[in-house]
N, C-alpha and C positions, 0 to 999 in steps of 0.2 A: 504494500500500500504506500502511496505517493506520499513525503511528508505535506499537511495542510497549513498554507499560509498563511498566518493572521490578517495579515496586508491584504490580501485577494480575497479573504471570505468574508470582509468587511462590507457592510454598502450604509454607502452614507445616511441614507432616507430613515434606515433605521432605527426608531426612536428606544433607547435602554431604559428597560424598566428600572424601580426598586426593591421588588421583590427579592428575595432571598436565593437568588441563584447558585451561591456557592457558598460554603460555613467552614470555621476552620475548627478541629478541635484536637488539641496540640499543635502537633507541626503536623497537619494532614489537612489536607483539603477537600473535602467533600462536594462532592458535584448532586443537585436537585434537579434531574432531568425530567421527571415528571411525576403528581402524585395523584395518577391513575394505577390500579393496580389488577393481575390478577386473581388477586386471593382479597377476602375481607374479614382477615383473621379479628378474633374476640380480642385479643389480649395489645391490639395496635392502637396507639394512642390517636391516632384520625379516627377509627370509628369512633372509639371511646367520647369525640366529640374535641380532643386538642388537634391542634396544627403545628404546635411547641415541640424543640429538641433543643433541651439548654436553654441559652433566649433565643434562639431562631425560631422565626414564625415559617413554615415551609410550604404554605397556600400558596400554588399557582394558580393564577386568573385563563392563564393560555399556553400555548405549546411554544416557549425562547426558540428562537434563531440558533444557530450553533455562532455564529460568529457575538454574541452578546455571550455566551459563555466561556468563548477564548479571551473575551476583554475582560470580563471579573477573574479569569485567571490569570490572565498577564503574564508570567514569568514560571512556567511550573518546574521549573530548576530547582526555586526558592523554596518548596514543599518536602517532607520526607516520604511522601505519598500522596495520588489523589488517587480519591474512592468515590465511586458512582453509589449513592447510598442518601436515600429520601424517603419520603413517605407514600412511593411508589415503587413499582420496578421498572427497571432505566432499561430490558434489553424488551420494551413496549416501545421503544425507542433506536432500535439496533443501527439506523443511521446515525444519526447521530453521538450515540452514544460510542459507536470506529472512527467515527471522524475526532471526537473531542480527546479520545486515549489516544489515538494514533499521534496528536499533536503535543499530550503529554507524554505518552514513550518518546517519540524521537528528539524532545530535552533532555535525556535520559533519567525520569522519575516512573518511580515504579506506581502500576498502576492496579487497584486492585476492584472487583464489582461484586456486590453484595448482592446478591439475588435469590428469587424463589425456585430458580431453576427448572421454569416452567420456561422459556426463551425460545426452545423446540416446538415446545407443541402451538405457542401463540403463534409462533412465525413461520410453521409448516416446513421448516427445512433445519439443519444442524447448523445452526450457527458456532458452535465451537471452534470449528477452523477461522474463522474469521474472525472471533476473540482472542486465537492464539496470538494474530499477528499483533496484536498493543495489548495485548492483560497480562501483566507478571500473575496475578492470584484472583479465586474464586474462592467467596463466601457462600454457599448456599444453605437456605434454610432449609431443615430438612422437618423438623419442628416435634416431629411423631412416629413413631414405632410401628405403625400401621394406618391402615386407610381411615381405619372408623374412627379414631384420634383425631389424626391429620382433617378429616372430614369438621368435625365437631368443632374442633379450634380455628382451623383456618376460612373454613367455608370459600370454596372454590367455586366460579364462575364457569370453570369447563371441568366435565365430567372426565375422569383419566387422570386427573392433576397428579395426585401423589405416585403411581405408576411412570407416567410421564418424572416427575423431577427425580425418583432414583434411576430411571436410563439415564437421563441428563448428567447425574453423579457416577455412573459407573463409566460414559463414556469419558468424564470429565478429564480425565489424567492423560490419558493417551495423547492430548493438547495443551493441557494447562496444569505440570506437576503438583504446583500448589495449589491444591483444590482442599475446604472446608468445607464438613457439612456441621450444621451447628441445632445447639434444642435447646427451649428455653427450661430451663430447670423450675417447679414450681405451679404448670400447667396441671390441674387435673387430671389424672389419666396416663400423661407421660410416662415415661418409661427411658429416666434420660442415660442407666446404663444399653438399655436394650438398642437404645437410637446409636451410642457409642459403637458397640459391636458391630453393629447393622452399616457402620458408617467404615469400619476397619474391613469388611469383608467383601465391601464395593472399591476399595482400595484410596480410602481418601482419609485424611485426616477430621477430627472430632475438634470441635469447641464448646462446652457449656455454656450456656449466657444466662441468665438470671432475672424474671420477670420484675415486670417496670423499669430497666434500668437500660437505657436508647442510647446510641452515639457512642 
């Protein structure tokens, strides 16, 4: 993939919002690419009725340009990571979302996307190769130990979801070594060694995360 020019994908006409395009926390830069989502998990703080992470407000009014998300990043040298990670899922967005890594890979900052791992079945084709070429790392949520879990908590919009996101985590490595699947510990029902095992035997690394606690 071409590197993208901030200078070229500029257009003047453009007017730059306020909203909350990109958030730092640490030295990482997070990218808000959209907060439409697959899944309308219980436990997300948008249903719940916030739009809050930290103090960022992360209500989007409309779909940014990709060249208004190169301008709030400016410099992503200056980052020890930027991560696609909002209160959406960013590969509902898979242009965008190659275009804005590709132009933080080739600064050489590692790039990592936090996802439901649903990217495949929304997009009807394997987008992992095309992830490989700008994502150092995959977060996925894996959230539940089986369908009727995963069902209950996450409540999915396309029937297949949880089936769908462990192909996604099984193919994951073969493209993108550092691949996460993660479960919130705390959820009813969970099974957050079962999710662990379950996540060692698809061949990807485990993370815990801890309900209520975002960013």
């Amino acid at each position: 993939m071409s590197k993208p020019n901030l200078q070229d994908l500029q257009v003047s006409e453009v007017k730059f919002s306020d909203e909350t395009l990109v958030y730092t926390i640490g030295n990482s830069l997070y990218i808000n690419l959209t907060d439409r989502c697959t899944l309308a998990c219980e436990f997300c703080p948008k249903i719940q009725g916030g739009m809050d992470v930290h103090e960022y407000n992360l209500l989007l009014s409309t779909r940014h340009p990709v060249e208004e998300y190169l301008d709030k990043i400016g410099d992503p040298a200056q980052y020890d990571e930027i991560v696609f990670c909002g209160f959406g899922e960013p590969t509902l967005r898979i242009k965008e979302l190659l275009k804005i890594a590709a132009y933080c890979k080739e600064a050489g900052t590692r790039v990592r996307v936090n996802t439901d791992g649903l990217g495949n079945l929304v997009n009807k084709r394997n987008i992992l190769p095309e992830l490989a070429k700008c994502v150092d790392a995959l977060s996925v949520s894996m959230n539940a130990q089986n369908e009727t879990v995963y069902d209950k908590h996450c409540v999915p919009a396309v029937k297949g979801s949880y089936e769908s996101m462990l192909e996604f985590l099984r193919l994951a490595p073969q493209y993108i070594a550092d691949t996460t699947a993660t479960a919130i510990d705390g959820l009813e029902g969970v099974d957050v060694d079962a999710c662990e095992k379950q996540a060692i035997q698809l061949g990807v690394k485990f993370r815990k995360r801890v309900l209520d606690i975002v960013g």
